[in-house]
OpenMM code with the backbone's topology and positions (N, CA, C; nanometers):
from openmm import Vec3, app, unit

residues = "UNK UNK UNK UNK UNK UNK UNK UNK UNK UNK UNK UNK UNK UNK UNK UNK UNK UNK UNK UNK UNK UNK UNK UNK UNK UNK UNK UNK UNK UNK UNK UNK UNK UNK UNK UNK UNK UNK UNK UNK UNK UNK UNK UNK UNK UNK UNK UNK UNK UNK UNK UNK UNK UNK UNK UNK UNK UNK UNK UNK UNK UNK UNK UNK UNK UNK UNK UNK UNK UNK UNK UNK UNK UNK UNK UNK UNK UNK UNK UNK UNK UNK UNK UNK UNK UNK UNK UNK UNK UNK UNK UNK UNK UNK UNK UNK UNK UNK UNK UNK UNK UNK UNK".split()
positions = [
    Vec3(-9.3370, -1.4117, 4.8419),
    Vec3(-9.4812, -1.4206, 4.8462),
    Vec3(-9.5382, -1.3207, 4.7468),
    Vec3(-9.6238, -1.3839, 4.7087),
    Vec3(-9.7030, -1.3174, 4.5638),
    Vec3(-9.8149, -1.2771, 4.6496),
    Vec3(-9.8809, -1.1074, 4.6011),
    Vec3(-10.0297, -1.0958, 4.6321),
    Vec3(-10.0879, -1.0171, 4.4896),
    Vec3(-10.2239, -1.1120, 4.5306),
    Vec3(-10.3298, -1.0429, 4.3788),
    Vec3(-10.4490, -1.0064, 4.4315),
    Vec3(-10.4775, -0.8958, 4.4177),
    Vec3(-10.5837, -0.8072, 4.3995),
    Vec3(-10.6399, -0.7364, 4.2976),
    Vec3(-10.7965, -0.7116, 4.2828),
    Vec3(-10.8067, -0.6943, 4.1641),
    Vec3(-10.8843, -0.5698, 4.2282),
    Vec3(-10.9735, -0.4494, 4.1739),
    Vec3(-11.0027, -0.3352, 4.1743),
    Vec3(-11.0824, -0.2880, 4.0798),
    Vec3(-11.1855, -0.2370, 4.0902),
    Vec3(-11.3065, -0.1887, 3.9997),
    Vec3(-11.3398, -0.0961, 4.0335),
    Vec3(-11.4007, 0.0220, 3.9113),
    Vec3(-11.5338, 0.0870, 3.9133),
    Vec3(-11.5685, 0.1227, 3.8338),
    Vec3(-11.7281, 0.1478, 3.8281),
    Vec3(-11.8169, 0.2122, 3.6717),
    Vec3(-11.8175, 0.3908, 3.6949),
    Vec3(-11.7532, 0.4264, 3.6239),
    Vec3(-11.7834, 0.5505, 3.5955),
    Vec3(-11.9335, 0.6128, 3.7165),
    Vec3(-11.8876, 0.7295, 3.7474),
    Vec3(-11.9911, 0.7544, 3.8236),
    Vec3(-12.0812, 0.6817, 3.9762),
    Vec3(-11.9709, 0.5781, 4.0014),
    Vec3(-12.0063, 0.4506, 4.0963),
    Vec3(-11.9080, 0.4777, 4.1946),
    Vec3(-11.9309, 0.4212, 4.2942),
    Vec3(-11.8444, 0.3248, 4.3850),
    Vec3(-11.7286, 0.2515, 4.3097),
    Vec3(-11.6488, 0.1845, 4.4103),
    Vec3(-11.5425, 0.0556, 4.3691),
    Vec3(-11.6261, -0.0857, 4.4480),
    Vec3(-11.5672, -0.1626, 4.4361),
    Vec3(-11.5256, -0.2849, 4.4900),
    Vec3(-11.3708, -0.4078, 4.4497),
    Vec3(-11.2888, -0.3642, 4.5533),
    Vec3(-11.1668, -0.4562, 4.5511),
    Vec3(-11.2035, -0.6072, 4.6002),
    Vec3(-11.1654, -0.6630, 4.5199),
    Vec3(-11.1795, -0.8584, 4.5128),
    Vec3(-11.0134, -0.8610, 4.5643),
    Vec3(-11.0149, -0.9437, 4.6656),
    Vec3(-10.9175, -1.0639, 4.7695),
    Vec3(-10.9525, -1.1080, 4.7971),
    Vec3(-10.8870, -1.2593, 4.7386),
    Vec3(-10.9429, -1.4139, 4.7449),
    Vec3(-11.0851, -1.4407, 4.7083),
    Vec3(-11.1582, -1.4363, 4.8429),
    Vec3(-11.3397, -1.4777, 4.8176),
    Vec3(-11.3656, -1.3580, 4.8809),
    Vec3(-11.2769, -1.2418, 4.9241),
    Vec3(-11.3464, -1.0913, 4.9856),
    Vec3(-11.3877, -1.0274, 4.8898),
    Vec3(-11.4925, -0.9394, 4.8950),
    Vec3(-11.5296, -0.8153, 4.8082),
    Vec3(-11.5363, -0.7236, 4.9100),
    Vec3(-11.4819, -0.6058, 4.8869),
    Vec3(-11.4972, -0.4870, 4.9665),
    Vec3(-11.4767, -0.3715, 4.9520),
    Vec3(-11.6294, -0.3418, 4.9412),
    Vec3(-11.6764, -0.1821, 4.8683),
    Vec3(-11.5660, -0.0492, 4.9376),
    Vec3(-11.5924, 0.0075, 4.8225),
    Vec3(-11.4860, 0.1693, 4.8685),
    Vec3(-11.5852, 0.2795, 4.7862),
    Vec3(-11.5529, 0.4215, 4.8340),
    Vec3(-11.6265, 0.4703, 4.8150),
    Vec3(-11.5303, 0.5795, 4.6957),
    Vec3(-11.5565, 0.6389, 4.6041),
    Vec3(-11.5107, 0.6925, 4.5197),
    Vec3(-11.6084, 0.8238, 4.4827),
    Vec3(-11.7290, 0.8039, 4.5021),
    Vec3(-11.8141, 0.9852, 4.5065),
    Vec3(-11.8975, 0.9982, 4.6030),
    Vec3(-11.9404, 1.1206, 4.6306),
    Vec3(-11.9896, 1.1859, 4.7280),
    Vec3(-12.1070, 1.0904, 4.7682),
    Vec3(-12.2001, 1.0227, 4.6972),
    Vec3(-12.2886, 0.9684, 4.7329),
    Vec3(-12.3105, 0.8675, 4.8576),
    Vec3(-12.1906, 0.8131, 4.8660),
    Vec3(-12.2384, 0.6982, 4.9595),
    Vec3(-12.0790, 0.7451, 5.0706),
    Vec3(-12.0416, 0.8744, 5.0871),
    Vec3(-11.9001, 0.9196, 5.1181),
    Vec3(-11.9042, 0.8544, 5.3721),
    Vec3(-12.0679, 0.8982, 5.3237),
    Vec3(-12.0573, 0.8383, 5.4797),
    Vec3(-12.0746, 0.7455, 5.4928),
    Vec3(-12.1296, 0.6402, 5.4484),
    Vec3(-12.1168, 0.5042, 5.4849),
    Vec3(-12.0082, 0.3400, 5.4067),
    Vec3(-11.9349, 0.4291, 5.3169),
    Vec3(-11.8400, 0.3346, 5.2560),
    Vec3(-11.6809, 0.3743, 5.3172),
    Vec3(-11.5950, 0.3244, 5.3266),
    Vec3(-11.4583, 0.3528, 5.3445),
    Vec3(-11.3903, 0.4295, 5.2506),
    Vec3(-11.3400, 0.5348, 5.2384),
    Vec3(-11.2524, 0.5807, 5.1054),
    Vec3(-11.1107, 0.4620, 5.1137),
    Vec3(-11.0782, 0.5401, 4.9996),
    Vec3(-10.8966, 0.5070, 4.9954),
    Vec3(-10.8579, 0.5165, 5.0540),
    Vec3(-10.8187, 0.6188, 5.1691),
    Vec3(-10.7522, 0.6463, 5.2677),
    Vec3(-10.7586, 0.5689, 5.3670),
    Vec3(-10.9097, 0.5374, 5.3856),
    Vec3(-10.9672, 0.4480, 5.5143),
    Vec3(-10.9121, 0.3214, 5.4574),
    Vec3(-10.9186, 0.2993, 5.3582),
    Vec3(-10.9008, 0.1325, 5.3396),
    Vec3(-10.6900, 0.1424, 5.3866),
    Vec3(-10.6528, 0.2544, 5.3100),
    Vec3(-10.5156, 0.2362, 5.3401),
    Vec3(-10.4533, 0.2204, 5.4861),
    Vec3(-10.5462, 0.3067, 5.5691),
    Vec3(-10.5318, 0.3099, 5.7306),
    Vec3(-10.5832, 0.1469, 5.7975),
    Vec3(-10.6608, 0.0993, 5.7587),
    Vec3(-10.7352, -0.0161, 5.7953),
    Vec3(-10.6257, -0.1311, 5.7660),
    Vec3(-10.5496, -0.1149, 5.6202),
    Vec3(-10.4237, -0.2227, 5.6027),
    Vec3(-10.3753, -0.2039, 5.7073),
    Vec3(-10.2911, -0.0689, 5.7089),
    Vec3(-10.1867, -0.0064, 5.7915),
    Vec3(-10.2158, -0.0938, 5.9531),
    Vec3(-10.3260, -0.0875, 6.0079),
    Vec3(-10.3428, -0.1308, 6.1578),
    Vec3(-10.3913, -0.3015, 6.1113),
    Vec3(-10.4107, -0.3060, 6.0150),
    Vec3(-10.4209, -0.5317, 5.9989),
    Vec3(-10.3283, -0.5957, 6.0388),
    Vec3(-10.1968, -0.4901, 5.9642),
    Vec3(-10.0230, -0.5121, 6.0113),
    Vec3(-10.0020, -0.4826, 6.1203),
    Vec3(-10.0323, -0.4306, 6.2170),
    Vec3(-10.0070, -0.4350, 6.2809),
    Vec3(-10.0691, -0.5228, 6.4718),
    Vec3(-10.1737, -0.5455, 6.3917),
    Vec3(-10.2402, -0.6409, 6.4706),
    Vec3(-10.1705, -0.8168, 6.4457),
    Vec3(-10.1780, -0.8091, 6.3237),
    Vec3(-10.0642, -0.9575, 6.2596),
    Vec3(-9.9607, -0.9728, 6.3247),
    Vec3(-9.9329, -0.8948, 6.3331),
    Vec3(-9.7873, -0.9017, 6.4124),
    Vec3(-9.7877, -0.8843, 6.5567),
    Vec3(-9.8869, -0.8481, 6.6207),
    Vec3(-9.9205, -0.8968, 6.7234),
    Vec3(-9.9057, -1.0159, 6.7674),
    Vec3(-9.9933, -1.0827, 6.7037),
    Vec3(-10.0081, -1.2075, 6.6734),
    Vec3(-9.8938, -1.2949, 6.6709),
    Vec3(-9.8449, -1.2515, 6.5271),
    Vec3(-9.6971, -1.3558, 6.4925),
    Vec3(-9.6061, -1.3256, 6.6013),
    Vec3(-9.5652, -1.2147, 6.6911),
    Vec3(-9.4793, -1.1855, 6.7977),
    Vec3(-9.4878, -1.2441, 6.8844),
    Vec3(-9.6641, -1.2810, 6.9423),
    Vec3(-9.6794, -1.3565, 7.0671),
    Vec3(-9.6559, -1.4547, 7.0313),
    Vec3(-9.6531, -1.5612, 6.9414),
    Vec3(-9.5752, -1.6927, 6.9105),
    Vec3(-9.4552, -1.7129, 6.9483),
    Vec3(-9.4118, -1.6053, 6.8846),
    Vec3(-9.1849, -1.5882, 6.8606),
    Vec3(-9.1741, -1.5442, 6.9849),
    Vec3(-9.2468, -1.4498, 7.0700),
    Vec3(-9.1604, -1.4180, 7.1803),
    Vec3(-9.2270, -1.5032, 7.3115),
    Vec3(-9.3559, -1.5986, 7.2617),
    Vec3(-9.4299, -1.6510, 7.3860),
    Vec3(-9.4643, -1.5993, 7.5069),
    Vec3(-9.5444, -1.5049, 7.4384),
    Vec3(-9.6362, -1.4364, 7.5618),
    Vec3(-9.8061, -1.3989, 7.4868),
    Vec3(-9.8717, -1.4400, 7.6038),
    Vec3(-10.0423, -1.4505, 7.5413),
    Vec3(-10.0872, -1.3376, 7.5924),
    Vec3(-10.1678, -1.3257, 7.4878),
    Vec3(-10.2642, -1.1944, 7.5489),
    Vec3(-10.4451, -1.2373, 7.4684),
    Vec3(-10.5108, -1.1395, 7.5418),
    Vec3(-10.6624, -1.2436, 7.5373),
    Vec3(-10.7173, -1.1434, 7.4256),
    Vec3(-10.6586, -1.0040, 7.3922),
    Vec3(-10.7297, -0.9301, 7.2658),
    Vec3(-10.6233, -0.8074, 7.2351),
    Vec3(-10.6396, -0.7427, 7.1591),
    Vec3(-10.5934, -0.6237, 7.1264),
    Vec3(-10.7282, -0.5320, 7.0483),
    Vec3(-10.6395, -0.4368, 7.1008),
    Vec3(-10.7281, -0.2732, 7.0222),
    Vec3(-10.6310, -0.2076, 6.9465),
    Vec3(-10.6342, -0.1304, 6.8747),
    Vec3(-10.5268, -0.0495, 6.7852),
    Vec3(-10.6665, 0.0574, 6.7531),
    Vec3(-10.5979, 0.1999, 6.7857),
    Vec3(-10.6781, 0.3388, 6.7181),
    Vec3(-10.5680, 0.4000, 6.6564),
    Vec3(-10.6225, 0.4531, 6.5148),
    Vec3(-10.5171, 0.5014, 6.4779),
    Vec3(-10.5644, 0.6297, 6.3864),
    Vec3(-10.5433, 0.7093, 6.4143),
    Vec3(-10.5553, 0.8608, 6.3702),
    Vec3(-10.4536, 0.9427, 6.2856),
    Vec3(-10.5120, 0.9936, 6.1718),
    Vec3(-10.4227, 1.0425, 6.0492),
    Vec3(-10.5262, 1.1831, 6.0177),
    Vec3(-10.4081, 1.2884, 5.9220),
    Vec3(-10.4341, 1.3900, 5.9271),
    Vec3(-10.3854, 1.4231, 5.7530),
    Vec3(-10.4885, 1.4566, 5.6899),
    Vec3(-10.4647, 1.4269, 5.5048),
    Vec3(-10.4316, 1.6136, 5.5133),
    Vec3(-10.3911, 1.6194, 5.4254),
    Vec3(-10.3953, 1.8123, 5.3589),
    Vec3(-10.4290, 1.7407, 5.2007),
    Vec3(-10.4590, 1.8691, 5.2159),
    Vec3(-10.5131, 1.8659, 5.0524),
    Vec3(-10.3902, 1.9325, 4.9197),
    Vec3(-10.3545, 1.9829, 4.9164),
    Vec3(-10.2617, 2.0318, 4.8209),
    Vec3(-10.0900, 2.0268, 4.8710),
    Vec3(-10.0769, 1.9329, 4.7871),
    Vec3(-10.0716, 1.8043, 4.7166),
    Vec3(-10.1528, 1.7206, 4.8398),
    Vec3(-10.2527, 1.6392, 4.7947),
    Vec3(-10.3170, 1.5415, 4.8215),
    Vec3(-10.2455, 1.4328, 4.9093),
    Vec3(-10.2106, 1.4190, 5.0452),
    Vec3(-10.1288, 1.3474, 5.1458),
    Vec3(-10.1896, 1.3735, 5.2642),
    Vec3(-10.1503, 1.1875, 5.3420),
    Vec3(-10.1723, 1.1631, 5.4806),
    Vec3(-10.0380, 1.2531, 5.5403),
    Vec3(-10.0552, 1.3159, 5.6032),
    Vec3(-9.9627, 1.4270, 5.6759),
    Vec3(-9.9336, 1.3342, 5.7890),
    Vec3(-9.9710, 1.3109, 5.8795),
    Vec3(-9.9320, 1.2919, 5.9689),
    Vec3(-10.0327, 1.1330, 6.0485),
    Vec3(-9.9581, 1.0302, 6.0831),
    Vec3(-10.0692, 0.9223, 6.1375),
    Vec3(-9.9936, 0.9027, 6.2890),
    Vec3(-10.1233, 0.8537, 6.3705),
    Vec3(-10.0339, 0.8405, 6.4891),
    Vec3(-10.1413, 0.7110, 6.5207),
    Vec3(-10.0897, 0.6048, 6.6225),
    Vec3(-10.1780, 0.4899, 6.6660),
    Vec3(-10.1507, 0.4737, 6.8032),
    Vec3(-10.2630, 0.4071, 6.8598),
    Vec3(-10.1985, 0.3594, 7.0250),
    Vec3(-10.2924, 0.2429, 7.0185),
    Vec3(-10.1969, 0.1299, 7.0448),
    Vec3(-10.1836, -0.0342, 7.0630),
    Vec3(-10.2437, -0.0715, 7.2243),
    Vec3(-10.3167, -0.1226, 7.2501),
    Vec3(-10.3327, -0.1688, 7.3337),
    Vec3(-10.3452, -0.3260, 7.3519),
    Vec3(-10.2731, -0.3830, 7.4120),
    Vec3(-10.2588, -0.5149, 7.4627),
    Vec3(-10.3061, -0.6212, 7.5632),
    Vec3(-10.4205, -0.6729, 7.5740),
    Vec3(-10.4962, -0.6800, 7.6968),
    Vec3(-10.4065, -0.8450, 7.7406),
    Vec3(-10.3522, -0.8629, 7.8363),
    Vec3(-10.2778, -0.9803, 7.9236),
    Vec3(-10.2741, -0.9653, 8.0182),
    Vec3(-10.2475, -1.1338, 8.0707),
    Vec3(-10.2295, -1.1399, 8.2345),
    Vec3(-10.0591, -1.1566, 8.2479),
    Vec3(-10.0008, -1.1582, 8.0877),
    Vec3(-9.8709, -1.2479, 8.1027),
    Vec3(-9.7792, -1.1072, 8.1573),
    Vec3(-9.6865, -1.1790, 8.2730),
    Vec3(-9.6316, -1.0634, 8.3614),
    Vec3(-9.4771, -1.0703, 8.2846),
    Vec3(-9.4336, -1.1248, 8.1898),
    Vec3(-9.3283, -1.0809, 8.1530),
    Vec3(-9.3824, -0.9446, 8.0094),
    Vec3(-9.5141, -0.8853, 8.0055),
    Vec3(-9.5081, -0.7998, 7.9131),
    Vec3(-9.4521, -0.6478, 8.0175),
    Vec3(-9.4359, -0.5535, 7.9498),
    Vec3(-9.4273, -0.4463, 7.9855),
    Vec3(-9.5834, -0.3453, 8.0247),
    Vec3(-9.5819, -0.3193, 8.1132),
    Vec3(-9.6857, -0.2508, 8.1507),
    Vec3(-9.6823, -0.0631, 8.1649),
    Vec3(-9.8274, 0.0322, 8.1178),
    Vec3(-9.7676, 0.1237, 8.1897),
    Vec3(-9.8493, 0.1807, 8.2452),
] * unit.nanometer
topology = app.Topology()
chain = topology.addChain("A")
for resn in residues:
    res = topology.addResidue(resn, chain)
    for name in ("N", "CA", "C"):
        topology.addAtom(name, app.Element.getBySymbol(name[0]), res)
């Protein structure tokens, strides 16, 4: 499987990444830093898509339904060298199906 994405910005601007018919702004300077997603956010936001997908594709393969999911997922950047240090998530699974694991 092939993926294409494309990625922009003007000097002194914002971004916007194009997938498929999506556009979806990122934030790149201070100006708009609270109400756009950075890099990081967009990378964390993949990070839990995958893992909601597979939610998904699992309850097929292993045949068991569930009526929603939640995923929070919390990461911790340092600055020198520039890195997500540490991410942690908790999945929640909302079902009635009694062969899942409960706790």
């Amino acid at each position: 499987m092939d993926y294409i994405i494309k990625a922009e910005t003007i000097a002194g601007n914002d971004g916007d990444i194009s997938i498929k018919q999506s556009k979806i702004p990122f934030g790149t300077t201070p100006n708009k830093a609270e109400s756009l997603p950075n890099p990081a956010e967009l990378f964390l936001g993949a990070f839990a898509s995958c893992i909601l997908k597979n939610v998904e594709r699992f309850s097929e393969m292993m045949k068991f339904s569930y009526s929603k999911t939640s995923l929070l997922v919390k990461a911790t950047r340092l600055e020198n060298p520039p890195r997500i240090d540490e991410v942690s998530y908790e999945l929640v699974v909302y079902s009635q199906d009694e062969k899942l694991n409960t706790c």
